[in-house]
C-alpha positions in Angstrom: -7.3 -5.4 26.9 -9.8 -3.5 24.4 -10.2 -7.0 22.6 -11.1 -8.2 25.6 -13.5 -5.8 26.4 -15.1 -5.8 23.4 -16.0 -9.9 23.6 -17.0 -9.5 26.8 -19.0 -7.1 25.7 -20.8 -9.3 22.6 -20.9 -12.3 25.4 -22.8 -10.1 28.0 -24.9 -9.2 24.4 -26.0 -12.9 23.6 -27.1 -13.3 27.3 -29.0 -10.2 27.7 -32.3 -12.4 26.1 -35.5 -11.1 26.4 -37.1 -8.2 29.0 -41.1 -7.8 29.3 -43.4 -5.5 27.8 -45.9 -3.2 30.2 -48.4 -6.1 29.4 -46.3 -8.6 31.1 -45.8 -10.2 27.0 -41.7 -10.6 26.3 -39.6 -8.0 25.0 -36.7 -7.9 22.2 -34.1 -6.2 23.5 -32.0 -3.8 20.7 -28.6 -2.8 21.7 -27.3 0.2 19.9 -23.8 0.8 19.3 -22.5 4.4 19.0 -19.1 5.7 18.5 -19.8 9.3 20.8 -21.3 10.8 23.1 -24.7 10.9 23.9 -24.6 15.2 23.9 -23.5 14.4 20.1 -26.8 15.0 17.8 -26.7 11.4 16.0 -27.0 10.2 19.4 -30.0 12.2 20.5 -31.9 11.5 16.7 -31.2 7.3 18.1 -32.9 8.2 21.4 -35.5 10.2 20.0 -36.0 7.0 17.1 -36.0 4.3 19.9 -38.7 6.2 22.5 -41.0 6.4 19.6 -40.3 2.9 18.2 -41.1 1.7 21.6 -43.9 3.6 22.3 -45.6 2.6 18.8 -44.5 -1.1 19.4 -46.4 -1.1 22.4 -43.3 -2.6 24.5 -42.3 -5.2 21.9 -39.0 -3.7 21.6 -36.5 -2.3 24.3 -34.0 -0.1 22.5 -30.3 0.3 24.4 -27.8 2.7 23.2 -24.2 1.9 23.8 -22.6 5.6 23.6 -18.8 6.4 24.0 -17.5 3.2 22.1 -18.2 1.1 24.7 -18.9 -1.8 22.9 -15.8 -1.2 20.8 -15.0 0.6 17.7 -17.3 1.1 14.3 -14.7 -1.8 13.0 -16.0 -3.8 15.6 -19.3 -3.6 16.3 -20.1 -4.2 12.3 -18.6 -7.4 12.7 -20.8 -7.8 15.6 -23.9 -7.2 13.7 -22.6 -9.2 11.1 -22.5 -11.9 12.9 -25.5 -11.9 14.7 -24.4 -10.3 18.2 -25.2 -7.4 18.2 -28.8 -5.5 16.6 -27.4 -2.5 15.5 -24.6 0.3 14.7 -24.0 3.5 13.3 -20.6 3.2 11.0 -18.7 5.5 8.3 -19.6 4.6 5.1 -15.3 4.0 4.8 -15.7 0.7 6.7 -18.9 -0.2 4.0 -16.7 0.3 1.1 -14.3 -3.3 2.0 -17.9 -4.7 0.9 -18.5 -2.6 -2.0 -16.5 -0.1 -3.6 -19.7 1.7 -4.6 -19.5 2.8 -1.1 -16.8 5.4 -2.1 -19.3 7.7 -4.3 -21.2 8.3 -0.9 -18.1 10.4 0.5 -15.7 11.7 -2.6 -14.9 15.3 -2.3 -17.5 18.2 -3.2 -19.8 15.3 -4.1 -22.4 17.5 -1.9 -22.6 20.7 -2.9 -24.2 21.9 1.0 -26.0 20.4 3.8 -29.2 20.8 2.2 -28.1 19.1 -1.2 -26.8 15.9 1.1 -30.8 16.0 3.2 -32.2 16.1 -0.4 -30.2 13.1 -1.2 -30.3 10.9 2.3 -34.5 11.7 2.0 -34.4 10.3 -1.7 -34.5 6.6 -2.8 -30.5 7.4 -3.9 -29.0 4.6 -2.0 -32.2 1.9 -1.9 -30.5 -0.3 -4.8 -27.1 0.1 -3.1 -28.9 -0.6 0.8 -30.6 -3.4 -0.9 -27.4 -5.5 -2.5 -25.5 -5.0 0.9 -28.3 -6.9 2.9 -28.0 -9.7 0.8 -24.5 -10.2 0.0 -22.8 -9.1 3.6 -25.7 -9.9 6.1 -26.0 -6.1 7.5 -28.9 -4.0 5.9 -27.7 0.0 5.6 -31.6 1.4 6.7 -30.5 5.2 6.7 -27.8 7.6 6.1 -27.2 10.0 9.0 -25.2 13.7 8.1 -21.8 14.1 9.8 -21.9 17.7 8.6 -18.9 18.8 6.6 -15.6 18.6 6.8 -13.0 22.1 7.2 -9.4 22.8 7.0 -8.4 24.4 10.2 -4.7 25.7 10.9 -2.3 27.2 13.4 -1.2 30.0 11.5 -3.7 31.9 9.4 -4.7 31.8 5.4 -5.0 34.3 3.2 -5.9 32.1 0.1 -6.3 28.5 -1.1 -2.6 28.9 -2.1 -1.4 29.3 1.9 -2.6 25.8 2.3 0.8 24.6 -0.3 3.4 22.6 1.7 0.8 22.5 5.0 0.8 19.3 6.9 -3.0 18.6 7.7 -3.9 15.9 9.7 -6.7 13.6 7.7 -8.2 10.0 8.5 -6.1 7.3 8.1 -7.0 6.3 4.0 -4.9 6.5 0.8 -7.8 8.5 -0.4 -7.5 11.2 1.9 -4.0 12.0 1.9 -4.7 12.0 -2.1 -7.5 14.5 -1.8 -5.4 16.5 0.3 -2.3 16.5 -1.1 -4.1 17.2 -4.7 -5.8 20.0 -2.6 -2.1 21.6 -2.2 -1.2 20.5 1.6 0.6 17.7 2.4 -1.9 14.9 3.6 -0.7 13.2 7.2 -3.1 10.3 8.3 -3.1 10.4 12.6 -5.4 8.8 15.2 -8.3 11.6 15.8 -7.1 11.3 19.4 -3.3 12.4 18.8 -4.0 15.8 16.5 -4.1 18.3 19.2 -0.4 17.3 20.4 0.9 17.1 17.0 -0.3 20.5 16.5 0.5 21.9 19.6 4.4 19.9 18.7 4.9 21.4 15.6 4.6 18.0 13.9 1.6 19.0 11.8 0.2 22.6 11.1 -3.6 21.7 11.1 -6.4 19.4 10.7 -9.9 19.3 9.1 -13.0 18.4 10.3 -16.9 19.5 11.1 -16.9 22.0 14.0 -18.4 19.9 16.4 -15.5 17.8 16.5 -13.5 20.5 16.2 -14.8 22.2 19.5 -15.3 19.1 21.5 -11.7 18.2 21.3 -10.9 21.9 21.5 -8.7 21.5 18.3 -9.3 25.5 18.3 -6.9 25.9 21.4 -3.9 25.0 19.1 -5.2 26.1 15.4 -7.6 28.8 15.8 -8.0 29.2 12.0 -11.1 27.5 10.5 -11.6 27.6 6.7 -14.7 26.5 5.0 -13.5 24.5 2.5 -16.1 21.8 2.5 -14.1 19.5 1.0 -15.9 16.5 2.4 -19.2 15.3 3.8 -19.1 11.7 5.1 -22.2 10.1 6.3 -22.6 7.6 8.9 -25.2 5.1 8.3 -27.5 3.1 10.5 -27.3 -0.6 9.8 -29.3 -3.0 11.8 -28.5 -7.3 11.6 -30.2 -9.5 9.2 -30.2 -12.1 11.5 -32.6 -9.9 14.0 -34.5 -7.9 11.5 -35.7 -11.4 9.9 -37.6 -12.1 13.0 -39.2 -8.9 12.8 -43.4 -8.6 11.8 -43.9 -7.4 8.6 -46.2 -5.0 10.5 -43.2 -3.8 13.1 -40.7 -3.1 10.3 -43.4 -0.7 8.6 -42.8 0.6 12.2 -39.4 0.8 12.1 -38.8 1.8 8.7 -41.3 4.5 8.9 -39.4 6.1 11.9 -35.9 5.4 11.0 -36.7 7.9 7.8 -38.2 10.0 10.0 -34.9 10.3 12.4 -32.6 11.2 9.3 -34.7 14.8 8.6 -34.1 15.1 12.4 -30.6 14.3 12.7 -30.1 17.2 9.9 -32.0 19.6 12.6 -29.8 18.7 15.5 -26.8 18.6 13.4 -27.4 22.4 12.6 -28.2 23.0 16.4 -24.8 21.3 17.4 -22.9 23.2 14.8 -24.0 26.9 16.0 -23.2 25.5 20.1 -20.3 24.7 18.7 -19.7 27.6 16.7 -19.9 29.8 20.0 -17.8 27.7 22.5 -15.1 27.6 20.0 -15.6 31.2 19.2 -15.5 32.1 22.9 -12.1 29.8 22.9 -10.3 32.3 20.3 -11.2 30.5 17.0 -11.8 32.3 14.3 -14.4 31.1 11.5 -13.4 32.2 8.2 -15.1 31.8 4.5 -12.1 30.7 1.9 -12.3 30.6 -2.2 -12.6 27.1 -2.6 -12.5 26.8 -6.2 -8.6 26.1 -6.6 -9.8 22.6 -4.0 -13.0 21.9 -6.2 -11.2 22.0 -9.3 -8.4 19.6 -8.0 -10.8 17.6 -6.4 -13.1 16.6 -9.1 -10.1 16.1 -11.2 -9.2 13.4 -8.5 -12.6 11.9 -8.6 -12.7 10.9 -12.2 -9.5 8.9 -11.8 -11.6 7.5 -8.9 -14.6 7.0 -10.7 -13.2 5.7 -13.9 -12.5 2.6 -11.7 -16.3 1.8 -11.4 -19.4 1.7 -13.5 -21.9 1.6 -10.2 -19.8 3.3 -8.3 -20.1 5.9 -11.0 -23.8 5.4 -11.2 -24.6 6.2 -7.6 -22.2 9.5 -8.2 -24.3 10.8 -11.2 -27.6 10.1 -9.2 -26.0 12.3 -6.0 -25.4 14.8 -8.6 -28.9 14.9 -10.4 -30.6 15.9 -6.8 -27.9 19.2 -6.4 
């Protein structure tokens, strides 16, 4: 039925066309597809990109954004922009590395050292080269790299130490190279759907998860393990990547535009990223969870162990990983 959805979706897409601007001239019409909801702060950096792009485009453009995965998964709506169907999406940078394995350095463990270091790097002309090969080769151009904050260990029972995670079934996306960075981290690695971790928790079947607090309070993850960590193990962007096939019919003068304000959103998105995390912060907090700073040492150690395997595997890849570090 979702499958069905989803080209149903891309068909309604195609036949959208054009609207009109205020002068009565046509309209391109940009549909947005987003993953959450539209209280989550990527959203709100989107809305605030596309008022401003409209208003400076004088009614050129008319921006939709398709919140809630309504249009179908990140998966999904990259192969709609791939192919044409869609303008735009905002996709981990996990489903960029089946193009290019250079894609990996963006997310490797404590590649970040904070969430300034990772606005230092997004603001920086790091990823141009990288942006620049995926637009020609895969028909998608990457135009900015949006924070998803960091990534904690939360559990049902509490820790003392890094050594209380040994033997701890944490719930982690569904790659090879998360279970490995967990499991080298000490727990035991257990790659779920997001949307079944609270009962697995609340069964017994795992003892935790790890992910940024706003995830973690908006599927109340802190009802059934109280115990956040800050281990900051990972930091994963999302990045904005808009069709080829519609950005090649776009004025030289209206991609200044674009380009211009699409940088702009990333320093925002940082801003409303820090505002989400302190709501919540307090709603979990108010819920019973506890927020707790953790030696993470013993994890960076292991970690970086795990990423030279990784990087041994790939001179660019390798590359884009020593220019992450040089802006630390």
């Amino acid at each position: 039925m979702k499958k069905i959805i989803t080209l149903l979706a891309a068909f309604i897409l195609v036949l959208a066309g054009c609207g009109s601007s205020a002068d009565g001239t046509s309209s391109q019409k940009i549909t947005i597809a987003f993953n959450q909801s539209e209280s989550h702060p990527q959203y709100i950096a989107l809305s605030e990109f596309a008022e401003k792009f409209e208003e400076q485009t004088e009614g050129r453009y008319e921006i939709d954004i398709q919140a809630n995965e309504i249009l179908g998964s990140q998966k999904e709506t990259l192969e709609m922009v791939q192919g044409g169907t869609l303008e735009m999406t905002l996709v981990s940078t996990s489903l960029l590395e089946n193009f290019d394995d250079s894609y990996v350095a963006l997310s490797l463990p404590y590649v970040y050292d904070s969430l300034d270091h990772q606005r230092t790097v997004f603001s920086s002309d790091a990823f141009d080269e990288l942006f620049a090969k995926t637009s020609t080769e895969v028909g998608v151009t990457p135009v900015a790299a949006y924070t998803a904050g960091a990534r904690n260990v939360y559990t049902k029972s509490p820790m003392e130490s890094a050594a209380d995670l040994s033997g701890k079934k944490i719930r982690v996306m569904e790659s090879q190279a998360k279970v490995d960075m967990m499991n080298a981290m000490g727990g035991v690695g257990t790659p779920m759907s997001q949307g079944e971790v609270y009962t697995a928790i609340q069964q017994g079947i795992i003892d935790g998860g790890e992910n940024n607090e706003v995830t973690f309070a908006d599927l109340k993850h802190y009802e059934v393990a109280p115990n956040y960590y800050y281990t900051e193990h990972l930091m994963v962007p999302d990045v904005v990547v808009v069709s080829n096939t519609f950005f090649d019919t776009m004025s030289d003068s209206d991609k200044e535009i674009f380009n211009a304000l699409i940088e702009e959103s990333v320093t925002r998105e940082f801003e409303l990223w820090i505002e989400g995390v302190e709501a919540a912060k307090t709603t979990a907090t108010e819920g019973g969870a506890k927020f707790n700073e953790i030696d993470k040492t013993a994890f960076q150690e292991a970690c970086f162990e795990l990423n030279e395997k990784t990087l041994a595997t790939s001179e660019d890849m390798t590359k884009i990983y020593n220019q992450i570090r040089d802006l630390a």
